[in-house]
C-alpha positions as CSV (number, residue, x, y, z in Angstrom):
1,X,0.0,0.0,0.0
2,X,1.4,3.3,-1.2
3,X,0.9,5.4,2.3
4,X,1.5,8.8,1.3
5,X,-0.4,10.6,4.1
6,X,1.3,10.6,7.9
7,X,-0.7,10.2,10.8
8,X,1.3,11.5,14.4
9,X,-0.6,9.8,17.5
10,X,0.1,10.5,21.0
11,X,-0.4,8.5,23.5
12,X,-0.4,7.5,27.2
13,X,0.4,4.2,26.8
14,X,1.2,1.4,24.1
15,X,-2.1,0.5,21.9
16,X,-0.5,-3.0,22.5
17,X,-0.9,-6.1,23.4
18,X,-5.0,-5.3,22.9
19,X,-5.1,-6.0,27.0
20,X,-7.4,-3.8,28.5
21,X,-10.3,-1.9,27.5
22,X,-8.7,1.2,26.0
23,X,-5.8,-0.7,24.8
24,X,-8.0,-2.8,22.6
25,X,-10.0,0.5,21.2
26,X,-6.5,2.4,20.4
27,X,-4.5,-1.1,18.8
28,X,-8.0,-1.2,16.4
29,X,-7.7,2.5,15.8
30,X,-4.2,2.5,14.4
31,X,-5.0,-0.6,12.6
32,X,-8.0,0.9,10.6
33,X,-5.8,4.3,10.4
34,X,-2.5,2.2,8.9
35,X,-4.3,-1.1,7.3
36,X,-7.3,0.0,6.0
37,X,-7.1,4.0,5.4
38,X,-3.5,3.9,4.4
39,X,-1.8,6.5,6.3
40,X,2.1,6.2,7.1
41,X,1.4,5.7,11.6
42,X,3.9,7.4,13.6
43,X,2.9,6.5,17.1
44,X,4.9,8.5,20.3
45,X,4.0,6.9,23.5
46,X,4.5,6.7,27.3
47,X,5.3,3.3,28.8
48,X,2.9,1.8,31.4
49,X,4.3,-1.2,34.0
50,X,4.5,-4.3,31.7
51,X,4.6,-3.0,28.5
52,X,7.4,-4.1,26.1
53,X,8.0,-1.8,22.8
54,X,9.2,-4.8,20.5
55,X,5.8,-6.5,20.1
56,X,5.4,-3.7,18.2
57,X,2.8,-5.1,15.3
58,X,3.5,-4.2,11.5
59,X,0.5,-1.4,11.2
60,X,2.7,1.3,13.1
61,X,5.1,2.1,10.9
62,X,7.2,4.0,13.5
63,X,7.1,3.9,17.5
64,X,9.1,6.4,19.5
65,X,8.5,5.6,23.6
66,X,8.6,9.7,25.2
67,X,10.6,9.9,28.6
68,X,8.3,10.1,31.8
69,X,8.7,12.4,34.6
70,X,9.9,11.0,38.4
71,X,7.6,10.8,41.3
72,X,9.0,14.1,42.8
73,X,8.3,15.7,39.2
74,X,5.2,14.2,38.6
75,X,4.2,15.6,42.1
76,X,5.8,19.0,41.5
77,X,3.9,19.2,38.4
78,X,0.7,18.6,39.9
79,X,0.9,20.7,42.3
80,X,1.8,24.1,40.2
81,X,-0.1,23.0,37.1
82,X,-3.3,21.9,39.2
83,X,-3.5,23.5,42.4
84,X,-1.2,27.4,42.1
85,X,-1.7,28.4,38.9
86,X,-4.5,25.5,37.8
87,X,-3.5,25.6,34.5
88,X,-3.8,21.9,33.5
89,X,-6.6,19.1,35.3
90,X,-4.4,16.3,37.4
91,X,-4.9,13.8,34.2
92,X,-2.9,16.1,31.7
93,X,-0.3,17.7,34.5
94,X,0.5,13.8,35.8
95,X,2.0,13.0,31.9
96,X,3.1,17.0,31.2
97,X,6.9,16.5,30.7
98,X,9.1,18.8,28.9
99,X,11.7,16.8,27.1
100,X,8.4,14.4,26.0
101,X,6.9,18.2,24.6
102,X,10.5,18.6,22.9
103,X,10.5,15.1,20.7
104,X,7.5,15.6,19.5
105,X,7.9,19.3,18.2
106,X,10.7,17.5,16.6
107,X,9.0,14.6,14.9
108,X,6.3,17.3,14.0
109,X,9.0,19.5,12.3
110,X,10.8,16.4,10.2
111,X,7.6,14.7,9.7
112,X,5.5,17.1,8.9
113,X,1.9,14.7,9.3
114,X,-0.9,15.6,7.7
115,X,-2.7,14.7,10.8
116,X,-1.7,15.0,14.5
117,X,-3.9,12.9,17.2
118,X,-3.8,13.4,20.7
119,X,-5.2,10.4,23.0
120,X,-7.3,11.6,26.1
121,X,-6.8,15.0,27.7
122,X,-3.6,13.1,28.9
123,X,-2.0,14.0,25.8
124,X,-3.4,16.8,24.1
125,X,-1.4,19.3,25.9
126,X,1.1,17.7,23.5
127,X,-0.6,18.1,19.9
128,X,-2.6,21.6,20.9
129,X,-0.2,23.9,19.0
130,X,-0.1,21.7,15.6
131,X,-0.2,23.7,12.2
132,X,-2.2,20.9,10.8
133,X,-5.6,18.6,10.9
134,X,-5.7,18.0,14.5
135,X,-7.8,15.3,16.4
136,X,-8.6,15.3,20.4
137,X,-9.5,11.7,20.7
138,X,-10.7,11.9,24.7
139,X,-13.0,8.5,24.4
140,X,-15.2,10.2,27.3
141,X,-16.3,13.3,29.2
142,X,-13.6,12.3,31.8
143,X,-15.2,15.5,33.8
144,X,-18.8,13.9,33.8
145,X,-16.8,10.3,35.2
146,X,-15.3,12.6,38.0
147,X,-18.8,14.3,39.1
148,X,-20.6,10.9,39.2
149,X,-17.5,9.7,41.5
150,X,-18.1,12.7,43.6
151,X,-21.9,12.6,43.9
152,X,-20.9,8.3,44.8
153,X,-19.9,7.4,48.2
154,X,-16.1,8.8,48.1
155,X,-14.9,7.1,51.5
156,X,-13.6,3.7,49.8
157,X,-12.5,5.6,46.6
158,X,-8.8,6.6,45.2
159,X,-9.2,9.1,42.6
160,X,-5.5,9.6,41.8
161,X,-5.2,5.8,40.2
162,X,-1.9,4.3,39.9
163,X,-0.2,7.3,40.8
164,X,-1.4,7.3,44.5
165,X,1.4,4.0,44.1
166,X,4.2,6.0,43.2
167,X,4.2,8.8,45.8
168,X,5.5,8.2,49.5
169,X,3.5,6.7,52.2
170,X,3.2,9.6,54.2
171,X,1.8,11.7,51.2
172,X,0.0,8.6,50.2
173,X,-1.7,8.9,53.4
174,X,-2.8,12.9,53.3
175,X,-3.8,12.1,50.2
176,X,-6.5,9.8,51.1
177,X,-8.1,11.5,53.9
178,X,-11.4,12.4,52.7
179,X,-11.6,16.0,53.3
180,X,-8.2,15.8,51.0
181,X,-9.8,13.8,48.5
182,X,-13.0,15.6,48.2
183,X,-11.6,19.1,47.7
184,X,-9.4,17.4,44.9
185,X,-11.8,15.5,43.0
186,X,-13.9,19.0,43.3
187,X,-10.7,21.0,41.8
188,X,-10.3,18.2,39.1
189,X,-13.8,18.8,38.1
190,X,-13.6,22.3,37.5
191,X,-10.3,21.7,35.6
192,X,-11.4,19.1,34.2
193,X,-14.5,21.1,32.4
194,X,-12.6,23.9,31.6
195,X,-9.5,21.9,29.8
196,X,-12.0,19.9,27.6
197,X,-14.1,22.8,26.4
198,X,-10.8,24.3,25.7
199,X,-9.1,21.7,24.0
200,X,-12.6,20.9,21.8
201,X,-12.0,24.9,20.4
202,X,-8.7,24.4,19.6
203,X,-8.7,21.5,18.2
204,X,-9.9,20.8,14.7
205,X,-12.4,17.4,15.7
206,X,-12.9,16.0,19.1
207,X,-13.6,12.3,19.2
208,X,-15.8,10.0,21.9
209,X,-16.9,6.8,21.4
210,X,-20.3,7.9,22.7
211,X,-22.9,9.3,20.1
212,X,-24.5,11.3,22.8
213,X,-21.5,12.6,24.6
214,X,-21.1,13.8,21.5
215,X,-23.9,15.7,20.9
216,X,-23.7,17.1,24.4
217,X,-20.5,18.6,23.6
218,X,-21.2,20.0,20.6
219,X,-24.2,21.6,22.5
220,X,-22.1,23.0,25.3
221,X,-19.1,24.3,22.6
222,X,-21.8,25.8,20.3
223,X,-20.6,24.4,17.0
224,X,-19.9,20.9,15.6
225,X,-16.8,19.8,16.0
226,X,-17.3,16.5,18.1
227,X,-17.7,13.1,16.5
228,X,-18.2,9.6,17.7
229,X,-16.0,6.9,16.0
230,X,-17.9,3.8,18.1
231,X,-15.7,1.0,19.5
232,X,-16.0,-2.2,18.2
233,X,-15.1,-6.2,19.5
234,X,-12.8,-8.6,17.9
235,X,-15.9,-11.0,17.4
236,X,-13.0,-13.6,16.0
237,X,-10.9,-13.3,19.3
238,X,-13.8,-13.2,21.6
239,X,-15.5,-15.8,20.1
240,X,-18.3,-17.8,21.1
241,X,-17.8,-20.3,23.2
242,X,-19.8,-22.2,25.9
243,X,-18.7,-21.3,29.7
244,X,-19.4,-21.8,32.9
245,X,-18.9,-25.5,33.0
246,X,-16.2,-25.3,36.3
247,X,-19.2,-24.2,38.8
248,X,-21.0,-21.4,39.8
249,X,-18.6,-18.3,39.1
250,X,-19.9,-15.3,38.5
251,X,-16.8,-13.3,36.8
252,X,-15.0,-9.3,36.6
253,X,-12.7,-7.6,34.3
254,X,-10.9,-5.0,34.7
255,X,-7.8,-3.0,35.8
256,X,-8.2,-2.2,39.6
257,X,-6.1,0.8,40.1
258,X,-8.9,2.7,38.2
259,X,-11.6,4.0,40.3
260,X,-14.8,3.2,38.8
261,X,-13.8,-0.8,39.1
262,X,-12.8,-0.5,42.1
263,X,-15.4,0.4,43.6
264,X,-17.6,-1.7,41.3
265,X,-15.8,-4.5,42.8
266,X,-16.0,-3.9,46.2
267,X,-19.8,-2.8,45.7
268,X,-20.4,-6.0,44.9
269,X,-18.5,-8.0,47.4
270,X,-19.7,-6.0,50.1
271,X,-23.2,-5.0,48.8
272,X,-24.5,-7.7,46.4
273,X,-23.0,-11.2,46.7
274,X,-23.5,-12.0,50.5
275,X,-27.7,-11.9,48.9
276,X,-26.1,-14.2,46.4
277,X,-24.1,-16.6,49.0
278,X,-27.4,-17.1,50.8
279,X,-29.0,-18.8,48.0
280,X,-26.0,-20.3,46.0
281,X,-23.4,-20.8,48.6
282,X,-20.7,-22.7,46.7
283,X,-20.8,-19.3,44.1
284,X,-17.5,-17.6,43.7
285,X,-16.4,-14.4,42.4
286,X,-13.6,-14.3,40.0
287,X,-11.8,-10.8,40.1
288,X,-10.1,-10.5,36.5
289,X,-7.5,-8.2,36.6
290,X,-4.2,-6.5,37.8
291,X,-3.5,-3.5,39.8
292,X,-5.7,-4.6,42.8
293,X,-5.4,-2.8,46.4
294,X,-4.0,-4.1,49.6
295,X,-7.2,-2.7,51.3
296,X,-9.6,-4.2,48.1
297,X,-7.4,-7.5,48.5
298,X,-8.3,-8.1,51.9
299,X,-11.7,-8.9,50.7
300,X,-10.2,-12.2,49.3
301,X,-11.8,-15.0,50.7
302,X,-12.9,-18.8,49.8
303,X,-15.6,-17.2,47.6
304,X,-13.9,-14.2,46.4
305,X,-11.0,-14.6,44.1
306,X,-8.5,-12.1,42.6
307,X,-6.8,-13.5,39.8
308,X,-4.3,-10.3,39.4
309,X,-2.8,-9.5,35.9
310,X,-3.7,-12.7,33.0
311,X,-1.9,-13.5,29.9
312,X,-5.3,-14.5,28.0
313,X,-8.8,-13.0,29.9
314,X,-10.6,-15.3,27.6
315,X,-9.3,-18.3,29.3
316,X,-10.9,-16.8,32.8
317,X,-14.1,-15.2,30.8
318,X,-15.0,-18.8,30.0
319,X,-14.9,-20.4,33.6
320,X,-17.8,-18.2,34.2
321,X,-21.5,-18.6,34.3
322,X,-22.3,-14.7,34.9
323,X,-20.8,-11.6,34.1
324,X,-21.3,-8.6,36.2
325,X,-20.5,-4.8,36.0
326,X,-22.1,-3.3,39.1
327,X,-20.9,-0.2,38.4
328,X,-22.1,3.1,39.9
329,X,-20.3,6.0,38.2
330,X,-17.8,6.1,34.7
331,X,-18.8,6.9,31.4
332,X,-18.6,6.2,27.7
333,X,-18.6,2.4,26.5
334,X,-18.0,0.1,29.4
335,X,-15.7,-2.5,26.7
336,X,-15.9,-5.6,29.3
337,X,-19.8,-5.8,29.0
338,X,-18.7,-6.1,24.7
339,X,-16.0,-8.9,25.4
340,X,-18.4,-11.0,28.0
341,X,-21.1,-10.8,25.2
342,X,-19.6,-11.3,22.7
343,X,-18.3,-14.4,24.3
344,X,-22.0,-15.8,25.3
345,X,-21.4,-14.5,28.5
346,X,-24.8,-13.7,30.1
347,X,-24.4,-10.0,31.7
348,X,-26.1,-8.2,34.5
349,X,-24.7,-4.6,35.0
350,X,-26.4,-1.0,36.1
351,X,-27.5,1.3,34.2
352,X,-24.3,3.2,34.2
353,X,-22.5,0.1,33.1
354,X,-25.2,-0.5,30.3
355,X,-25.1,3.5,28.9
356,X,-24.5,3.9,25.4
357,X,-24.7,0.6,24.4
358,X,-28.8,0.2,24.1
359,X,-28.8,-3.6,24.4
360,X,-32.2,-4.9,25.3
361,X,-32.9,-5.6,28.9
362,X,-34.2,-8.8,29.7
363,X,-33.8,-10.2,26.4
364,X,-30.1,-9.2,25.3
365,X,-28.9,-8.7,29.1
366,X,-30.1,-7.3,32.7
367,X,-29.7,-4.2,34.1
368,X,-30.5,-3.6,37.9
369,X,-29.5,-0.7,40.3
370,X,-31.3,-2.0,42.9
371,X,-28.8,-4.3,45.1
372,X,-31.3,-7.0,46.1
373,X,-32.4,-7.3,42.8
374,X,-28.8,-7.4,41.2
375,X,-28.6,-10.3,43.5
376,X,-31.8,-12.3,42.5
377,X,-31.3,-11.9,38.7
378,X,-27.9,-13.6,39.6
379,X,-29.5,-16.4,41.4
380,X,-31.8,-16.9,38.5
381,X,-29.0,-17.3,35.8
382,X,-27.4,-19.5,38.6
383,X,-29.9,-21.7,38.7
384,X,-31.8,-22.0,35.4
385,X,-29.6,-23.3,32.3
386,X,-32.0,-22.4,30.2
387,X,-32.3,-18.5,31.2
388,X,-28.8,-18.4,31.1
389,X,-28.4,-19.5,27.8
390,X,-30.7,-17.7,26.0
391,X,-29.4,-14.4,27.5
392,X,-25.9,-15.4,26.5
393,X,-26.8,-16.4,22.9
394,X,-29.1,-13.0,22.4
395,X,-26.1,-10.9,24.0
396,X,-23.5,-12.7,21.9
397,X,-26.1,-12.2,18.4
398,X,-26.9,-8.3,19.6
399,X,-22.5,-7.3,19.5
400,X,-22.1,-9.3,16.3
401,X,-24.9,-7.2,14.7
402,X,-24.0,-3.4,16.5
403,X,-20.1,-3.5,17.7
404,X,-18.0,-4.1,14.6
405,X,-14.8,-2.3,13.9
406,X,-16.5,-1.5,10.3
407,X,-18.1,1.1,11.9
408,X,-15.4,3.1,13.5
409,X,-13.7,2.8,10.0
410,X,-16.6,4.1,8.4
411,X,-16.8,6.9,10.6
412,X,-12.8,7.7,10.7
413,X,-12.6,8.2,6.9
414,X,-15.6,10.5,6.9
415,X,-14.1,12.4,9.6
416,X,-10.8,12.7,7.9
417,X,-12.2,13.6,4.5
């Protein structure tokens, strides 16, 4: 393919292996961008724990890993950027480094891309001042994720993520108290609002995976400049398959150092499965997924089970009878409901885990807010292999027929022409 166009992307993180839930939605986005748009993909990207740069796949033409800042700097950052001169939310000051800024001026300079792509609001600080076709790919309102966290029960909560791991135990511990946490998460918000708005005008297109998050900012910025390239699921990887033949385990995915699962995850424990226990005592809970707590660890127990990072989440998905995402606050496209699905998986989640996806409920999957009955539709699949099936199959039909990565191709070349 004669790739004559260049494509810049900067990111937080590798798009590979297709681990987790962004992961997956960024390896697909440079694949449609290299394989099936034909644009030349420059990728220049942080490293995250675990990542290795030479399973590089053939679609990115060129990787360039950017240097990340030390605790102390990272700290110092925050600290000016956020709370003196609150220039820049926590998310974007946490990856702001200046030799990082300084490579990619200078790819920008030699390369001259046709299009630059920033990933999140982690990165667009990055791409804002580009003399070219410029794309703020932020996935979700990360502002409306932090107000839903606020309005939730903030006690068991760590808003800062993996971060809170790399500071000293004695900030660590200032950091948590909640009078500490709740003025930050309340700065953050602010911030949070402000930067987005601001980065949406700059910018030339703002992408979300959400058609209505969309809309809503392109209502609040008063023009149309906000698009929604929908994320899609490897039907061929997560293929169907029949689980749940090892007993009565009712299965999670997803990296615990975020906030959203963890607290979906120790909702459930605490909240929901004891109702569960009472009914089907020999149930387990299968935790899927690094980056766990000491404090959420201590839940462990003989029906709780934290499996930590997995090579192959596919080979734990199928153990499973039941899926769950008892989530209470995130947004966007909650990618672990796609995966279980599209696996046969039957899914019970809340209506925050089922936004933006407008399955069926009932026939496709179950959505409950309502703890007890979160529990009893559990029992139910449990306990009736014919329920169970039939939800799995119709969940497993419904991705194959709306989540596709043909879409998000579709939508990426109309947004690029």
């Amino acid at each position: 393919m004669d790739k004559s166009k260049t494509v810049l992307f900067v990111m937080p993180r590798l798009p590979f292996p297709a681990s987790s839930g962004r992961k997956t939605s960024l390896y697909h986005y440079c694949r449609i961008l290299s394989e099936e748009l034909g644009y030349r993909l420059i990728v220049a990207a942080f490293l995250e724990n675990g990542d290795d740069p030479s399973n590089k796949p053939d679609f990115i033409d060129e990787l360039i890993i950017l240097p990340k800042s030390g605790a102390l700097k990272k700290v110092n950052s925050i600290l000016i950027n956020s709370f003196i001169i609150k220039k820049m939310p926590m998310q974007v000051a946490l990856y702001w480094n200046t030799k990082a800024k300084k490579i990619i001026d200078d790819i920008y300079k030699k390369e001259k891309p046709d299009i630059v792509m920033g990933d999140m609001v982690r990165s667009t600080e990055y791409i804002r001042n580009c003399d070219t076709f410029t794309v703020a790919d932020l996935d979700d309102r990360i502002s409306l994720r932090y107000q839903r966290q606020l309005e939730n029960d903030i006690d068991g909560i760590n808003p800062y993520g993996a971060f809170l791991d790399t500071v000293p135990g004695f900030l660590r511990k200032l950091m948590l108290i909640k009078c500490v946490k709740l003025s930050v998460v309340k700065n953050e918000i602010k911030l949070l609002n402000k930067y987005e708005l601001e980065i949406g005008t700059v910018c030339d297109a703002t992408v979300f995976v959400a058609q209505k998050e969309a809309d809503d900012f392109n209502n609040e910025l008063g023009m149309k400049k906000a698009f929604a390239v929908p994320i899609g699921v490897d039907t061929e990887y997560f293929s169907y398959r029949v689980c749940g033949n090892e007993g009565n385990i009712i299965g999670f995915l997803g990296a615990l150092n975020v906030a959203h699962n963890e607290n979906a995850v120790r909702h459930f424990i605490v909240d929901i499965f004891p109702n569960v226990i009472k009914k089907v005592p020999d149930a387990k809970f299968l935790v899927i997924g690094g980056g766990a707590s000491g404090e959420l660890r201590s839940l462990q127990d003989d029906n709780v089970v934290f499996t930590g990072r997995v090579e192959d989440v596919r080979d734990y998905l199928e153990k499973c009878k039941v899926f769950v995402c008892p989530m209470t606050f995130g947004s966007g496209i909650k990618t672990k409901n796609l995966e279980a699905m599209a696996m046969g998986l039957p899914v019970v989640t809340t209506a925050i885990g089922a936004e933006n996806i407008d399955a069926k409920d009932g026939s496709d999957w179950i959505v409950a807010d309502k703890t007890d009955v979160f529990a009893d539709e559990l029992v139910k699949l449990l306990t009736d292999d014919k329920a169970r099936q039939n939800l799995g199959n119709n969940g497993s039909k419904f991705i194959r027929k709306n989540f596709t990565w043909d879409s998000a191709a579709g939508q990426f070349k109309k947004l690029f022409s």
